[in-house]
C-alpha positions as CSV (number, residue, x, y, z in Angstrom):
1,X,6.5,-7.8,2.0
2,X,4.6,-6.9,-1.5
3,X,1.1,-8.8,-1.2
4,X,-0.5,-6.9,-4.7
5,X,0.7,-5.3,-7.9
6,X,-2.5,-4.1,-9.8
7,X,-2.1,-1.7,-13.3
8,X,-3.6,1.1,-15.4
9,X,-2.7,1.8,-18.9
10,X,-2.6,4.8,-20.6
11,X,-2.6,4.9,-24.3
12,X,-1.8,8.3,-26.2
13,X,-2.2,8.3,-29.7
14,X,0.3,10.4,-31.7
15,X,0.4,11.1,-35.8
16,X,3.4,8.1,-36.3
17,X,2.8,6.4,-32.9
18,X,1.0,5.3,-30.4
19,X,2.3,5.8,-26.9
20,X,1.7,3.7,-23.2
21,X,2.1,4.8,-19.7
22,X,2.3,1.9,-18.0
23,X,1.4,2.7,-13.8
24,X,2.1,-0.2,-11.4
25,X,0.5,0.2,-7.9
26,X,2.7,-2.0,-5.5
27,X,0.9,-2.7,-2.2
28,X,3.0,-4.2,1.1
29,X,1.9,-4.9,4.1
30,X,4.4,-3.5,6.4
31,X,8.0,-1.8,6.1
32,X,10.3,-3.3,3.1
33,X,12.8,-2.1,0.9
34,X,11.6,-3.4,-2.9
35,X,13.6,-3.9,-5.5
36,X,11.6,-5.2,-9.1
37,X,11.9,-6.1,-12.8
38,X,9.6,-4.5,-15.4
39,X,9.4,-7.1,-17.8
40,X,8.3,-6.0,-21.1
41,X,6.8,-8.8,-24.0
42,X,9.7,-7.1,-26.6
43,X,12.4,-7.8,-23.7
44,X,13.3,-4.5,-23.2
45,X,13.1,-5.0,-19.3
46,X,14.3,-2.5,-16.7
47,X,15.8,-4.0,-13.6
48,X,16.8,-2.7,-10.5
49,X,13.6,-0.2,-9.2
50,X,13.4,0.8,-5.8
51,X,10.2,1.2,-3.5
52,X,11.0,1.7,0.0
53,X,8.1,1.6,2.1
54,X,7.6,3.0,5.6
55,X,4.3,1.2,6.6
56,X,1.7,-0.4,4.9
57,X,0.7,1.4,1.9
58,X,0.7,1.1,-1.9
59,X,3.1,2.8,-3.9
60,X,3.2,3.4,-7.8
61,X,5.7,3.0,-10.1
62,X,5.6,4.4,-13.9
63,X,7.3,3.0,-17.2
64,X,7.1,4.7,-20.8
65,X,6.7,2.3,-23.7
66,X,6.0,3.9,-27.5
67,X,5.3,1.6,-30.6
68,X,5.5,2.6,-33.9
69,X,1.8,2.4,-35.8
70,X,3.2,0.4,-38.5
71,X,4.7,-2.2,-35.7
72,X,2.9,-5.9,-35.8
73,X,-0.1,-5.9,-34.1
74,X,1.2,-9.0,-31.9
75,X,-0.2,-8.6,-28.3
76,X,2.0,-6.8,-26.2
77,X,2.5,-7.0,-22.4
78,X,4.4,-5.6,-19.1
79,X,5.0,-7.4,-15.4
80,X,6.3,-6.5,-12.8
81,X,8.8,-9.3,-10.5
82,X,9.9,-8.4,-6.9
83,X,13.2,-9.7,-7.2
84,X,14.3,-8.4,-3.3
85,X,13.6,-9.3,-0.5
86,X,11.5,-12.2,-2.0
87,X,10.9,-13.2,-5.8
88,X,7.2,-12.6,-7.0
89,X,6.1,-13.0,-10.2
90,X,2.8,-10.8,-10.4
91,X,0.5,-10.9,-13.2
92,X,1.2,-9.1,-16.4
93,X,-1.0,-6.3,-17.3
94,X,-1.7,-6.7,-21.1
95,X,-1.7,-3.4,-23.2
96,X,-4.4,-1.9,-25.7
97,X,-4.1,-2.4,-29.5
98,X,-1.7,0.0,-31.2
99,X,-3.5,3.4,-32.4
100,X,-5.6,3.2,-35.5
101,X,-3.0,4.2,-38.8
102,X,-4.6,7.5,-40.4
């Protein structure tokens, strides 16, 4: 099954936004067909990704998440749950502050 999710966090700043790219490396420890949840803080989740894994390895999986400058500057953060064959709840992977406004 999954034994590890770990994240890196891209941040692109553009002139009205700021933009995230949002990698999650999945690790298993044998063959498994995943299926997961990105969970997003604003609840615009995504559900039903596939990993299908072979052997042990770690996989990655990428999500796209843009924020408007002007947007609060509440914390923002995206996790990833295994909801097949097991549920996991891994830790969320919290984002860098929005881009500065010019």
């Amino acid at each position: 099954g999954v034994t590890m999710v770990t994240y890196q966090v891209d941040r692109q700043c553009a002139p009205a936004n700021t933009f995230y790219t949002i990698t999650a490396f999945v690790t298993s420890n044998g063959p498994v067909d995943v299926t997961f949840t990105w969970v997003q803080s604003d609840g615009n989740n995504k559900r039903n990704n596939q990993l299908n894994f072979t052997e042990a390895t770690t996989k990655s999986a990428e999500r796209e998440w843009s924020q408007h400058k002007g947007s609060s500057p509440n914390q923002r953060w995206a996790q990833v749950i295994v909801t097949s064959p097991t549920y996991q709840e891994f830790d969320k992977v919290v984002l860098p502050d929005l881009c500065p406004s010019d």
